[in-house]
Each structure stands twice: as structure tokens, then as C-alpha cells.
N, C-alpha and C positions, 0 to 999 in steps of 0.2 A: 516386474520393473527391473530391467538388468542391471540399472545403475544402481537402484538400493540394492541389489542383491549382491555385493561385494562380500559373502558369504566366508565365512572360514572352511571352503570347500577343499581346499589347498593341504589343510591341516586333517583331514577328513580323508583325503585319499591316501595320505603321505600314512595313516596311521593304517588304514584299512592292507595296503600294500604291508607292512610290518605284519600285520594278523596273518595276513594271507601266508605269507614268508615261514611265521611262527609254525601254522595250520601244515603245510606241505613239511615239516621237518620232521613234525611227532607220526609215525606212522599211527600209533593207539588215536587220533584224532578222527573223528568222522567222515567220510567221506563228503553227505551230505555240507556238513559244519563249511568244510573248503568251497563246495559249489554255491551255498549262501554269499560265501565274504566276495566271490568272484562277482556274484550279479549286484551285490553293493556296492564293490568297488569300479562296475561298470556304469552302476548309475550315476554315483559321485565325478568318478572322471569325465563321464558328458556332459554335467551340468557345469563343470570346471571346464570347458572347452566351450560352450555355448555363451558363457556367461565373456569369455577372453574375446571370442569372437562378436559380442553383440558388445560391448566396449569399445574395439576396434575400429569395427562400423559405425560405429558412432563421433569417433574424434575430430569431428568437425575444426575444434580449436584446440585441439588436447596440446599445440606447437606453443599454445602464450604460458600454459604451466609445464611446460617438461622443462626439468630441468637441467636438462646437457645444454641447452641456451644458454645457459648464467656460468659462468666460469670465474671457477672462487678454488681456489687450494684446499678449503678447508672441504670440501662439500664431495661422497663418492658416489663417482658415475653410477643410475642406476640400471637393472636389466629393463626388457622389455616387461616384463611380467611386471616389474615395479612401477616404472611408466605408468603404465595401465592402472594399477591399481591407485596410482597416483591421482589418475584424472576421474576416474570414478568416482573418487572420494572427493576430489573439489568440485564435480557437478553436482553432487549432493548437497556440501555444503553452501552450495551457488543455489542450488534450490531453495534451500529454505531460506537463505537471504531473500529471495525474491519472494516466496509466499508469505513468509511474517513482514517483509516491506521494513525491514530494521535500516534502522541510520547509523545507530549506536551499536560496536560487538566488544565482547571483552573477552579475551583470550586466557587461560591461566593453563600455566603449565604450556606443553609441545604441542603443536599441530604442523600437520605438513604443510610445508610452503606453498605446494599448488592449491592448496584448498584455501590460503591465508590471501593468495593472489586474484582466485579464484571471486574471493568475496568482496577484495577491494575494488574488482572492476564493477562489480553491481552498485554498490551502495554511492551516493550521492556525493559529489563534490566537496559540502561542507560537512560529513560525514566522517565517522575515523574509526579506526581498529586499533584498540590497546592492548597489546603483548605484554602481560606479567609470566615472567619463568627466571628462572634461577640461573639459566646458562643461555648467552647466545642462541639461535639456532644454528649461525653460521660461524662461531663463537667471535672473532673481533670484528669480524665484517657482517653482523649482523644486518645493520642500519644500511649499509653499503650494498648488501643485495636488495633490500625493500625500496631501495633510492634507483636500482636498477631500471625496475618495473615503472609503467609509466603511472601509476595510481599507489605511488611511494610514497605520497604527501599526505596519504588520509593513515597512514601506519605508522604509530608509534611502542619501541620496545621501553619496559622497565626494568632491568637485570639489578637483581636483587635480590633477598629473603622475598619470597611470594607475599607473605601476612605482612608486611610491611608496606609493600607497593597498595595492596589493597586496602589497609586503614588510611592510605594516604587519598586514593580514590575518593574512601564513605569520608573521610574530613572534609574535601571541597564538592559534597556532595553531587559527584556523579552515578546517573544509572546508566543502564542498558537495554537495547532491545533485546537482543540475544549473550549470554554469556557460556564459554565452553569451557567444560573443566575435564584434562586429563587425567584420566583417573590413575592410571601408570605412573604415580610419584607418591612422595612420602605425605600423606594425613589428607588425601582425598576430600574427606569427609569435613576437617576441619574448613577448607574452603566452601565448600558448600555452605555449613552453614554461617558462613559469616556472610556470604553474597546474600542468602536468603535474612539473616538479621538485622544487616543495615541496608537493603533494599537498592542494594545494586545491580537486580535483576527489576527491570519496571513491572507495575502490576500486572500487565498483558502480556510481559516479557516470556522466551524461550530461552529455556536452560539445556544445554547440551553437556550429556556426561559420555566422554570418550573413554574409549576402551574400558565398559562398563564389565565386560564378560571376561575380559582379558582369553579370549578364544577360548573358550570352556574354563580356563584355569580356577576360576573363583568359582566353580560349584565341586574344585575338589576338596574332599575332607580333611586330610592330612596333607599342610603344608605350610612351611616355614618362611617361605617368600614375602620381605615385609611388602614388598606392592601389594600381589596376590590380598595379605589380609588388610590393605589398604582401602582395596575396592571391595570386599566384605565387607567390610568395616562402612563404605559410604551408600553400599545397597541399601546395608539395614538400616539406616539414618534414613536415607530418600523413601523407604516403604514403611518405616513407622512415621511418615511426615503425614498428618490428616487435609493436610493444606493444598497439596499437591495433588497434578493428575500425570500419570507416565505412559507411556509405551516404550518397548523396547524395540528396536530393529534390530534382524541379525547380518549387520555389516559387518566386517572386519575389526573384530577385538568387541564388538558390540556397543552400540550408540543407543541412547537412553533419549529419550526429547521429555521436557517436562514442563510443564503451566502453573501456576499458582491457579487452585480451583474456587470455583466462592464459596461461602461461608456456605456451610451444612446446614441443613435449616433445623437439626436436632441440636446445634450449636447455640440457637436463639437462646436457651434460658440458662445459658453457661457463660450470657456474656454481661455480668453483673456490671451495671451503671451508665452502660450505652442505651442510649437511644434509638429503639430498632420501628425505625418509622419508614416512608419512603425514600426519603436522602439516604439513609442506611441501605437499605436492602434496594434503591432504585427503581424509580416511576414502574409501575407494574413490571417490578422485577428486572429491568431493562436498566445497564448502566447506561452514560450518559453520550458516549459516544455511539453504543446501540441505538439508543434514538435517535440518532442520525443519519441512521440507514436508511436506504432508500429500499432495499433489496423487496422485488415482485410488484414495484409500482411504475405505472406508466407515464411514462412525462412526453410535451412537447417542445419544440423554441421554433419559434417563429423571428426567422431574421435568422437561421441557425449558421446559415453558410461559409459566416466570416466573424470576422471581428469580437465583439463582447459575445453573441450568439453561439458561435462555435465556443468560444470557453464556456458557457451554460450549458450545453450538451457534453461535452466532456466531463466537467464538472457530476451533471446527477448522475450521468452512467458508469462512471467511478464509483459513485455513493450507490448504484444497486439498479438502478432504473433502466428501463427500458426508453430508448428515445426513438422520438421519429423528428427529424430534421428537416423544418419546412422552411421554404429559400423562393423569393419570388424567380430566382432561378436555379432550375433543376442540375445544373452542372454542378453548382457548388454546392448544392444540401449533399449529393452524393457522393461527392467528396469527404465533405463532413464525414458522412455516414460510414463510407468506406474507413477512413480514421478510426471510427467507435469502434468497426469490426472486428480492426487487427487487434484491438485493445481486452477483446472479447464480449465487448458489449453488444446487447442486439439492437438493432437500428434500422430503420426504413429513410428512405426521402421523398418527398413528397414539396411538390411546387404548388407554388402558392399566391396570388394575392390578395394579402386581407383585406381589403379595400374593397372587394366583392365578396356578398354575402355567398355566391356559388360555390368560391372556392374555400370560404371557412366551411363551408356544411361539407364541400366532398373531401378536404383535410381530416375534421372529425371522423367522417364514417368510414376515409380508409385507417383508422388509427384503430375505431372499434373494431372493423371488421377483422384486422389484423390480433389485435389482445384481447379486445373484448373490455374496453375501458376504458376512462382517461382519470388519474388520477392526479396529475398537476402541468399545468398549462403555464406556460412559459411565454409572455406577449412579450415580445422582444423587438418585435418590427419596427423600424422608421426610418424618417427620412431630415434633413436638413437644407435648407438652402437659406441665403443670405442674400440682404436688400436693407437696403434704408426703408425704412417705415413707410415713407410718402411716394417710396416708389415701387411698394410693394404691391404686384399684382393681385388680381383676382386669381391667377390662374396658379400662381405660386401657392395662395393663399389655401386655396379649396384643396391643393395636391397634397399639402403638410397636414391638412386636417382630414385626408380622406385614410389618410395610412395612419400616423399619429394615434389619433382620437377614434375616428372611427370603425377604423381596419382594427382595433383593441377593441372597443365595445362589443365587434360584433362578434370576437372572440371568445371575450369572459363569457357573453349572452350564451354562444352555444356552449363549450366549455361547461358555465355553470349548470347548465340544463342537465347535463350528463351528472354531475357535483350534486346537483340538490338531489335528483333521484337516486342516487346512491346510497346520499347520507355522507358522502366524505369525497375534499377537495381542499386541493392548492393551488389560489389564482397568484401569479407573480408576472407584475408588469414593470415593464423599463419606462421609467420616467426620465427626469434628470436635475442635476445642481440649479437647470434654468428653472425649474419651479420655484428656487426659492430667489433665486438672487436675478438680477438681468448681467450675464457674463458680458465681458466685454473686453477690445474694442469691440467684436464682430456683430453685427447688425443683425438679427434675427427675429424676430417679430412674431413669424407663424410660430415657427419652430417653440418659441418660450411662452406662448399663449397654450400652443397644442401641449405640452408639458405638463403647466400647471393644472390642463384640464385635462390629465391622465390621472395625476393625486387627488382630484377630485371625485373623479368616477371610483376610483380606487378605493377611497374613504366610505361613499356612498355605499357602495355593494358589499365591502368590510360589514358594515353593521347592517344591512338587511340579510345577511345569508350566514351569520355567526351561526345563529342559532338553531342552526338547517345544516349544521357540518361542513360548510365551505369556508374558509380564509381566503380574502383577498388582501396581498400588498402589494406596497409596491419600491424598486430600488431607485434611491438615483446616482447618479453617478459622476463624479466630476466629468472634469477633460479627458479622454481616455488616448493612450498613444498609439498611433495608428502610422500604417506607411507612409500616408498623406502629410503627417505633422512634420515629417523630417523633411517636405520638399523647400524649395527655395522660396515657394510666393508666400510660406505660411510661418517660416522661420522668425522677421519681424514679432510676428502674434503671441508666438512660444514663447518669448524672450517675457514680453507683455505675461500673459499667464504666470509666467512660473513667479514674477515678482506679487505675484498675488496669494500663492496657496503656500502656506506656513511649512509643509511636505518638503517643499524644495522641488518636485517631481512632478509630472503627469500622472495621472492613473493606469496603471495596466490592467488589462483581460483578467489577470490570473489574481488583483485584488478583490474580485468582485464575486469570485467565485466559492469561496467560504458561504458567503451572502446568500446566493440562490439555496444552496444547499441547506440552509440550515431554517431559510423559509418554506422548503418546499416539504420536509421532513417533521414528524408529531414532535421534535421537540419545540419548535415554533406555535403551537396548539392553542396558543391564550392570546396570541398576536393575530390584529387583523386591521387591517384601515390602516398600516403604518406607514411611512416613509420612509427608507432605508437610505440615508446620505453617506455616502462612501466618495468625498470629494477631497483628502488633505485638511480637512480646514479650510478651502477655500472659501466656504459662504461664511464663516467667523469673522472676517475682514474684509 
């Protein structure tokens, strides 16, 4: 991986060259001795040239962190070799933003600018980077270059005594996802553990120690250098920590990545007066977020192609799941799907109307036949139309109950079939607020009849198949906001609505989506027959 390998190879040749140097002066030196340093310092210099050159190739955006862009007095132009090593080092740390998914970072001590920029553009809008160090980076224009950048608003610096900015942090108690400590200043070691004492690293959290090796310098024996015995000094603290798990990389100056590990399980009869049950140690061993994994189980959504569907397909294949996105039209399941794919999720599409028994069994059997199982069924399909009661046809009537009600039935039916023989299932159906209340003004009749009798069937199957490993519930959902609401004929309505739900708002896609997830997942496991109302407060009033 060329990008981690920002190696101290630089340091490596430069000394090997000096040996060689030394080697050719003393004639009493070996012949061979000089033909060894040659073929080392041939190998180091290729790998020094491979690594500048696969960099190179790579700098797709290296132009948003280089910093001859930014023009500040205080700041010197760097070489090309610097450049590079510049951007290497903020793809890195642009990595691991991205794989630990952190919102929160805390900076202590110096980090390079493109790696501080590098991370501001990843992480979220209401997101932020807090810089503790004792000196500017750009010293009066610090703020002034971070204001440059267009992801200036999520960085803040606190120039100060370091241990001071950071008791002021654990006072209004903030943590972190990620926290980086330079290890290249004075007491290392002291920061560390204060971040790890008062818990301004989160439990899950990544701790990064920079310039852990100081390029070999900290494994020499005799040296005076207070940094040098700095990062000695915060090795041996970080490797008699019992709590901790580390790797080291050998990047440039060397970066340390560290985890709080969990409790040792030789630890249990050392922890005098705790309660070491499963709230302690975690539903078979599994923290609580863990059980909300989805990761090696198969899900469907039916209605996937748009609207509340497509966020439930996003939604479990985020949480681990494999989806197959079924759309009574095949253009937009594929869409969907293509979506999961860039996301890395794996995903199939599949057309569908559950309204015919054909197309639920050839839905099912392309699902098995693809994974080889279903492990949580997503009934999401339906339909709405509107009428005054007395002029509600037959043909509206039987349409809302053919998809509604019965296009679900025949769902869970097969779904379950697969769920009982297994021994394990998540049935989750879209209901809605009309089950409970009759929304209004808008006249709907099928549509809040078909509803109540989705929570019904929903309840029903709940308690005959508990006890057979399947869960059936079911969500409902207020108003949800859709492109349709902002049109001109429906504008009246909104107005109407929103003086009804205590929220203030509509329902969006992305409220409902916690919901599925957490039903579809073993931490849901004691819930069945329920009703899931995610409306505002609307049916309150």
C-alpha cells in the first residue's frame, strides 16, 4: 500500500550512502562489506523511487492540500518531495477518517496542514476538528488559513498551555472519535494519559500517536534529546497500558493507531464490587451497538425503488445486510441497487408485484437462489388513493386492498415459510399513523381501512411464530415528505397537517430509518406484534 508506506526510506538511503562513503575510504575494509552496502543501498533507493512515483500517480487531488495554494508570509514554500510526502500523509489520515466514520477529532500538538484539510473535507458538516498546540501553525494567521479552506467552519484552534485547553475540553465534557497526539513535544506521555483518564477518547474511539519512532531516533540508547526521551517515555506508558490494543505503522516518524481493548476476561475477579452479569460484559458478549449489526444477513424491501423503501434498503445495507430491491418497476429497483453498489453493499433488483402470488414466490426464489436465504423481509409496498367514502369505488377499493393487505400477506406467508424452517426471522411491515387516527382533511377510506388491517395481521403472526424464531412488526409512519407535498394542489393540505403534529414538520425517509434497523437486528429479539409509530406526535392530538 504505497500510501501507508511513507517509510523512512529517505533516511535509509541518505545513511546507507554515508556507510558506502565511510566503506570506500578505509582500504583495511572488506571488499565484500562495500558490495553488500551497494546492493542495500540499491534496494532502498528503488523502493525510494517507486514509492515518489506511485504517489505521483496517484494525486488525483493532491492540488486542495498543496500548499503553495495558500499564500501566508509566515508559511515556506515546500519541494516537490515535500509536497508528496505532504499528500500521502493526508490520504492517510483521510483514510482513517473515513474507515472509523468519526465526526469528532482532536488534534494536540502539530499536524500537517494537508492532513488537517485533508480531514476536514470528509467528516460532516456539523462535525469539527479541535487544534490544541502551544504555537499557531501559521503563527498569527492561523484561523486565517483554516478560514481559507472551504471546510474552515468545522476547525477550531486553542493556542495555549496544551493541559490547560484540554482540562477545559474534559470540564464541558467533550469526547472524540479520533484523537492525535504528537508525540515530537514536551511530556508526550502526560497527554496521553489525561485523554485516556478523563475519556476524551470515546470508548470505540482511535487514538493516533504521531511521530511514535521519531525515524528510528527513540530506539537509540544514548541520547539526550528531551523530545527523543519524550516518545520513550510515552512508548513505555502506551505498552504497559493493559487496556489498550496498538499497531504500529512504519510511516514517516512512525504512527502508532490505538483502541481501548475490552475487559480481559482474567480481569473478572480483579474487579471487586461490579456486577459482572450481561449488562457488564454484553448480551452474549456483544456490546450493544454490535447487536445491531446486520453484517451476513439477507434482507428484502419491497416498494425498495423510491421513497421510504429506498431509505430501508440503504438503511440495512449500511448495518451489514445484503439487500435485494424489489420495485414493481424494474428501472428503479436498479437504480436503488446500483446506489447500494457504489456504497459497497451487495445488491440485486428484482421486479415485482406482490399482488400476485407469481411474483412473490419468483421474488423469494431469486433471493434464495442468489444467498441462499432470507433472513428479514421488508413489506414495504403500497399504494394510496383518495375519494369520499360514498364515492369510493369498487375498483379503487379491491386495488388498495390487493397491494396493501394482500400483496403483504402473501409476503410474510412466504417470507415466513423460509423464517420457520430456519428457526430465525424478521418480518417488518409498513403500516401507517392511519391505523391509528383517521388523518385528515384527505378522504381515504381503502387506504386507512387497508392500514389498520396490516397491524392486525402484523399482531396476529407476532404471537403465532414467536415461538418458532420469527418476529413480525410492524412501522407506522406519519406524513412522510415527498416531492409530491411541495406541489401546488397539495400545499393547502401541508399547511393543514403541520398544524396538527406537535414536531412542527413532516416525516422524513431518513427518521424512519433507525426504526427498520433496529427491528430487523437480535437486538429487537423480545419484540413482536408491535407497532412502531414514528409520526411527530401527531396521533397525540
Amino acid at each position: 500500500m504505497p500510501h501507508f508506506a511513507e517509510l523512512s526510506i529517505g533516511s535509509i538511503v541518505e545513511n546507507l550512502k554515508k556507510a558506502r562513503e565511510v566503506a570506500h575510504g578505509h582500504p583495511g575494509i572488506p571488499e565484500e562489506l562495500g558490495c553488500y552496502l551497494q546492493k542495500a543501498l540499491d534496494a532502498a533507493g528503488g523502493l525510494d523511487l517507486y514509492l515518489t512515483r506511485e504517489a505521483s500517480s496517484n494525486r488525483t487531488t493532491s492540488s486542495k492540500y498543496c500548499l503553495l495554494n495558500v499564500q501566508f508570509s509566515e508559511m515556506k514554500v515546500k519541494t516537490n518531495e515535500e509536497q508528496l510526502s505532504s499528500y500521502a500523509e493526508g490520504q492517510l489520515h483521510r483514510m482513517l477518517v473515513h474507515m472509523t466514520g468519526a465526526k469528532t477529532i482532536l488534534i494536540i500538538g502539530r499536524l500537517k496542514v494537508p492532513s488537517i484539510l485533508a480531514m476536514a473535507e470528509l467528516v460532516p458538516e456539523d462535525s469539527s476538528i479541535t487544534i490544541c498546540a502551544t504555537q499557531p501553525h501559521f503563527g498569527e494567521s492561523s484561523q486565517e488559513a483554516f478560514d481559507f479552506s472551504a471546510h474552515g467552519n468545522k476547525m477550531r484552534a486553542q493556542i495555549g498551555p496544551i493541559m490547560d485547553s484540554l482540562e477545559e475540553l474534559a470540564a464541558v465534557g467533550k469526547d472524540f472519535d479520533i484523537v492525535f497526539i504528537d508525540a515530537d513535544q514536551r511530556n508526550p506521555a502526560e497527554y496521553y494519559r489525561f485523554v485516556m483518564e478523563n475519556h476524551l477518547l470515546r470508548m470505540d474511539g482511535t487514538l493516533c500517536i504521531e511521530n511514535a519512532l521519531m525515524k528510528g531516533e527513540a530506539y537509540l540508547e544514548n541520547t539526550a534529546d528531551e523530545n527523543v526521551l519524550g516518545v520513550k517515555k510515552l512508548n513505555q506508558v502506551i505498552n504497559s497500558d493493559p487496556h489498550t490494543e496498538q499497531v504500529v505503522l512504519p510511516v514517516e516518524g512512525g504512527l502508532i493507531l490505538l483502541q481501548r481493548s475490552r475487559i480481559c476476561a482474567d480481569e473478572e475477579t480483579n474487579l471487586g464490587g461490579v456486577v459482572k452479569d450481561d449488562v457488564f460484559w454484553g448480551h452474549r458478549g456483544r456490546r450493544i451497538l454490535d447487536r445491531l449489526q446486520l453484517d451476513g444477513k439477507v434482507a428484502y424491501v419491497t416498494g425498495g425503488g423510491q421513497g421510504i423503501g429506498r431509505a430501508f434498503c440503504h438503511a440495512l445495507g449500511e448495518a451489514g445486510a445484503k439487500v435485494a430491491v424489489a420495485d414493481l418497476v424494474l428501472a428503479k429497483a436498479e437504480a436503488v441497487a446500483c446506489e447500494l453498489r457504489l456504497k459497497g453493499i451487495k445488491s440485486i433488483a428484482i421486479a415485482a408485484d406482490v399482488s400476485r402470488p407469481e411474483d412473490v414466490q419468483r421474488m423469494l426464489a431469486t433471493i434464495v437462489d442468489k444467498w441462499g436465504t432470507v433472513h428479514i423481509a421488508c413489506n414495504n409496498a403500497g399504494i394510496n388513493m383518495n375519494s369520499p367514502s360514498e364515492a369510493t369505488s369498487l375498483e379503487e377499493w379491491d386495488k388498495t386492498f390487493n397491494v396493501n393487505l394482500r400483496g403483504l400477506f402473501l409476503c410474510c406467508q412466504a417470507a415466513g415459510r423460509i423464517m420457520l424452517n430456519q428457526g430465525y426471522g424478521k418480518i417488518i411491515n409498513t403500516a401507517s399513523m392511519a391505523s391509528l387516527i383517521v388523518p385528515h382533511p384527505q378522504k381515504q377510506l381503502a387506504y386507512n381501512a387497508s392500514k389498520a388491517g396490516v397491524v392486525k395481521l402484523t399482531q396476529t403472526l407476532g404471537t403465532e411464530w414467536i415461538d418458532r424464531g420469527v418476529r413480525v412488526n410492524c412501522i407506522s409512519p406519519g406524513i412522510v415528505e415527498t416531492p409530491l407535498i411541495h406541489s401546488e394542489e397539495l400545499k393547502p393540505l401541508v399547511q393543514c397537517w403541520l398544524t396538527d403534529i406537535p414536531a412542527g414538520r413532516l416525516a422524513r425517509v431518513t427518521d424512519l430509518q433507525a426504526a427498520v434497523v433496529y427491528l430487523a437486528s437480535e437486538a429487537s429479539d423480545y419484540m413482536t406484534g408491535h407497532n412502531l409509530v414514528i409520526e411527530g406526535g401527531q396521533s397525540l392530538w
